[in-house]
N, C-alpha and C positions, 0 to 999 in steps of 0.2 A: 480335165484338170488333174497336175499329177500330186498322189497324197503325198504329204510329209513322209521321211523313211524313219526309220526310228533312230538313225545315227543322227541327223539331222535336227527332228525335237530334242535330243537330249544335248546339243549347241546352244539354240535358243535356249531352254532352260537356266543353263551353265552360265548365257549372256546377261538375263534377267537377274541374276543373282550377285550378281558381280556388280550388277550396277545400281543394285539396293545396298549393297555392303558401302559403296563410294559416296554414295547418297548421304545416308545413314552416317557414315563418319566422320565427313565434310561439316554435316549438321551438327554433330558434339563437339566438334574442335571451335566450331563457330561458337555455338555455346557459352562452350568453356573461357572465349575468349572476352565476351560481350556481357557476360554475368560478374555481377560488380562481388570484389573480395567480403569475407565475411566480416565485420567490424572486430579487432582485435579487442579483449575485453580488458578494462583497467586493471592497470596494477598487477599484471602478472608477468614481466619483464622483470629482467633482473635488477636492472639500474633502477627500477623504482620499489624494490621489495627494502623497506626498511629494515633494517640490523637490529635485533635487541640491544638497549645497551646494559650491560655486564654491571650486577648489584653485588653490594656485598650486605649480607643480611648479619654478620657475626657485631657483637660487641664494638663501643670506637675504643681505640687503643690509642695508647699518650699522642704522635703524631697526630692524629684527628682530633684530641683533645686542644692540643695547640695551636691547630689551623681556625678552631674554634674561635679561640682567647684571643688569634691574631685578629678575626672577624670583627667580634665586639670593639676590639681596642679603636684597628680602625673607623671602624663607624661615631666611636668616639669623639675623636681627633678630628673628623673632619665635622662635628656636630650631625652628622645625620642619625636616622633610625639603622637600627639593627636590619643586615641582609636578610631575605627569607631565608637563604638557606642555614642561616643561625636559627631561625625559628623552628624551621622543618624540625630540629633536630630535640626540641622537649621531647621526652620520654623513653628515648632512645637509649637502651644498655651501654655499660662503658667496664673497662677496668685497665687498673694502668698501675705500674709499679714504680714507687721512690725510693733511690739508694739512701743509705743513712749508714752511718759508721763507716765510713771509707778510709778515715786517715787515722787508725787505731783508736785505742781503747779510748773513752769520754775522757771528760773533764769534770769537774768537779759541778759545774754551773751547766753544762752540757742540755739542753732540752731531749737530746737523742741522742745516742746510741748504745755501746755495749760496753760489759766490765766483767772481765774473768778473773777468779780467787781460784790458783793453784792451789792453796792449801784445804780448800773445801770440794777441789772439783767443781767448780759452779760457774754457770756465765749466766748473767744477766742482761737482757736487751729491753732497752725502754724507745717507745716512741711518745712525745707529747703533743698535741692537737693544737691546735693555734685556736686562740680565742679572740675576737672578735666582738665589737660593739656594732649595734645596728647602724650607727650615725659611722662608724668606718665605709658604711659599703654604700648605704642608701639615703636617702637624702631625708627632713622630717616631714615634706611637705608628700610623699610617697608612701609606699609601702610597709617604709622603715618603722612607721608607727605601730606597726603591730608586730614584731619582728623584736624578738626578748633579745637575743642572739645567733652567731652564726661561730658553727668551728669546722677546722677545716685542717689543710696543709697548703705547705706551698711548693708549687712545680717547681724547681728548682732549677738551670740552664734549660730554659725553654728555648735555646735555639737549636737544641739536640733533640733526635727521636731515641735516641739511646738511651735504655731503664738500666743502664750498667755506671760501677765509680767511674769517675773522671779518669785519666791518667796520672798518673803521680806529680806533682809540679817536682820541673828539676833543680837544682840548684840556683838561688840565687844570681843574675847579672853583675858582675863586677862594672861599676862604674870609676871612671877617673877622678881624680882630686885636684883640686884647684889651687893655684899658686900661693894664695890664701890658706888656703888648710896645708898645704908642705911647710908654707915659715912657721903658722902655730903649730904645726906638727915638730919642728927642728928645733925652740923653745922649751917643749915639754920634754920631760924623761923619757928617754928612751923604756918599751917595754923588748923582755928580751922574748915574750911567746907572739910577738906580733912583729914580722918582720919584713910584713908587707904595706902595711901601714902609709908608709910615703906614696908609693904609685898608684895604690886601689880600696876601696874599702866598697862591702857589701849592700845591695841595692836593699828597702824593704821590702818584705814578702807583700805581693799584690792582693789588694782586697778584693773580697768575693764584691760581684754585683747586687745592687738593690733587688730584690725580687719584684716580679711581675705579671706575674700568673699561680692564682690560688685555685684550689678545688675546696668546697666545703659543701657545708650543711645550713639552712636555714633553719632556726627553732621559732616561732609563733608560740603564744599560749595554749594554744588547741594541740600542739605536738607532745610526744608519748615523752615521758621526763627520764624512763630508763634507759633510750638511747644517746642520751650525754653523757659527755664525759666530767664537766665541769673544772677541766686542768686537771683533772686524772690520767697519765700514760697509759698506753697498754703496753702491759710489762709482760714477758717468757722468760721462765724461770728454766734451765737445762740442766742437770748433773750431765759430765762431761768430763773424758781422760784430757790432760793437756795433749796427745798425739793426734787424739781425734778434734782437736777444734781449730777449724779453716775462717777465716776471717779475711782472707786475703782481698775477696771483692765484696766486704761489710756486709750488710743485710739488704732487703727494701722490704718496705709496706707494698704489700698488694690490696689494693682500695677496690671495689663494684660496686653496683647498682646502679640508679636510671639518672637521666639528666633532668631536671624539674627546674618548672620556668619562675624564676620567685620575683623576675620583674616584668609582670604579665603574662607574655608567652614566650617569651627568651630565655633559655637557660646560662644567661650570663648576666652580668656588670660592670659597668669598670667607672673608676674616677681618675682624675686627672685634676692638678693645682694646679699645672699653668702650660701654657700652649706649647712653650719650649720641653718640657718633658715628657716620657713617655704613658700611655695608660698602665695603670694597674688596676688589674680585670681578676673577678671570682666567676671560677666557674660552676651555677649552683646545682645540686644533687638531693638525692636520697641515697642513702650508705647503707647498703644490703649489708656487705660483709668486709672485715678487717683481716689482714693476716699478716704474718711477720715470716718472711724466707731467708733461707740462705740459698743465695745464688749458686754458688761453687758444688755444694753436696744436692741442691734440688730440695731438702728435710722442709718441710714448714714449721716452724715451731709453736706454734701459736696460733689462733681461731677466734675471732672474736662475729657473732651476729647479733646484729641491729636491729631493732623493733621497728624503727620506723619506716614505711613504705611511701611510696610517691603515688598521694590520690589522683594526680595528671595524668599518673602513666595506667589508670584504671586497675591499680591492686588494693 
């Protein structure tokens, strides 16, 4: 018998090994193909990673205040309760500014605005608070029973988020005259400063609307008596050159503090006479702090703080 040569073993070897590797890798491909996938683990897809949604933690500012009052009204009007998210919103910080003095200096009878004395240098700007009987806002069979009074202010064109004056109204519409007024017109004396008379004469100035959204105060007996005002203004008193005094966009009140729920846990109210009209809603508070600005120069003139705090809001 002839022995193996050694070119010959080292064949076979080389065969052996070749056909462990084909073995061998047949066997993992199989494997790999027969081995069940690993279970994907939830929620880690993208289409199921929910989005933060975007907060905003600062104060509510007039727009928010009036989405509010619209809130209330409606629930009103339809007879239901108040939405949650009118509820959410007790104790919640707030501040919002009322223009006042926009269409020059007061008037004699005036609740608000301003009055410069050239010869003293001096301007004077008054705001006065609205007062309010319990039986205006709440009913006797309610709350109202303990509720001395409520002051407050009123939103003014609440279909605006704009805390700036109106635009100027312009001119009067001329309206036509009627065949009736031309013959008692052609009857009467002639005037010689009106000589327009026969084809047109001047519409009247359009009345401002009823108001419909208040922001106030509730007073109880148990409330601190320094933070009223009892139909007292808050008045700024300013020496001032006539070149330096800008009046052009009047003043506002800047108002803060928290919302406090004074009918149960809603920081609002509203009543309504009769189904065809609209609500008129307060929206109730605690009044950290008063100020009196001028829009134009930025200056605040005036500072007024409040004793009374909102025990709702845990201060």
């Amino acid at each position: 018998m002839d022995e193996p040569s050694l070119r010959t073993s080292r064949l076979a070897l080389a065969g052996l090994i070749a056909a462990a590797l084909v073995v061998g890798g047949a066997g993992f491909l199989i494997g790999r193909v027969t081995t069940p996938a690993a279970p994907a683990e939830e929620g880690v897809t993208d289409s199921s990673i929910p989005l933060p949604a975007p907060t905003w933690a600062g104060p509510l500012a007039r727009p928010d205040l009036i989405a509010l009052g619209a809130l209330a009204a409606d629930a009103t009007a339809a007879g239901m309760d108040p939405d949650i998210s009118l509820r959410q919103n007790e104790g919640r910080r707030f501040e919002i500014r009322l223009p006042f003095g926009c269409h020059g200096p007061a008037g004699e009878d005036d609740p608000s605005g301003w009055i410069y004395d050239e010869a003293s240098r001096t301007l004077r700007v008054f705001v006065t608070p609205e007062q309010w009987e319990a039986a205006d806002w709440f009913p006797s069979s309610s709350a109202g029973t303990a509720i001395e009074s409520v002051e407050g202010f009123w939103i003014e064109r609440p279909w605006t988020s704009s805390e700036a004056c109106p635009p100027p109204v312009g001119p009067a519409p001329m309206v036509p005259v009627s065949e009736d007024d031309n013959e008692d017109a052609a009857t009467a004396a002639p005037s010689p400063q009106d000589d327009t008379s026969e084809t047109s004469e001047a519409a009247p100035a359009p009345s401002a609307a009823p108001p419909t959204l208040a922001i106030g105060q509730v007073y109880t007996a148990e409330s601190p008596r320094s933070s009223r005002r009892n139909g007292e203004p808050f008045r700024a008193v300013v020496r001032l050159q006539p070149a330096d005094l800008e009046v052009s966009q009047g003043f506002r009140l800047r108002i803060s503090g928290r919302l406090t729920g004074a009918a149960g846990s809603v920081p609002a109210v509203c009543r309504q006479s009769t189904p065809m009209q609209p609500p008129v809603c307060l929206i109730t508070a605690a009044v950290d702090e008063v100020s009196i600005e001028n829009p134009v120069t930025g200056t605040t003139l005036a500072t007024w703080t409040l004793a009374q705090r909102s025990v709702a809001a845990g201060e």
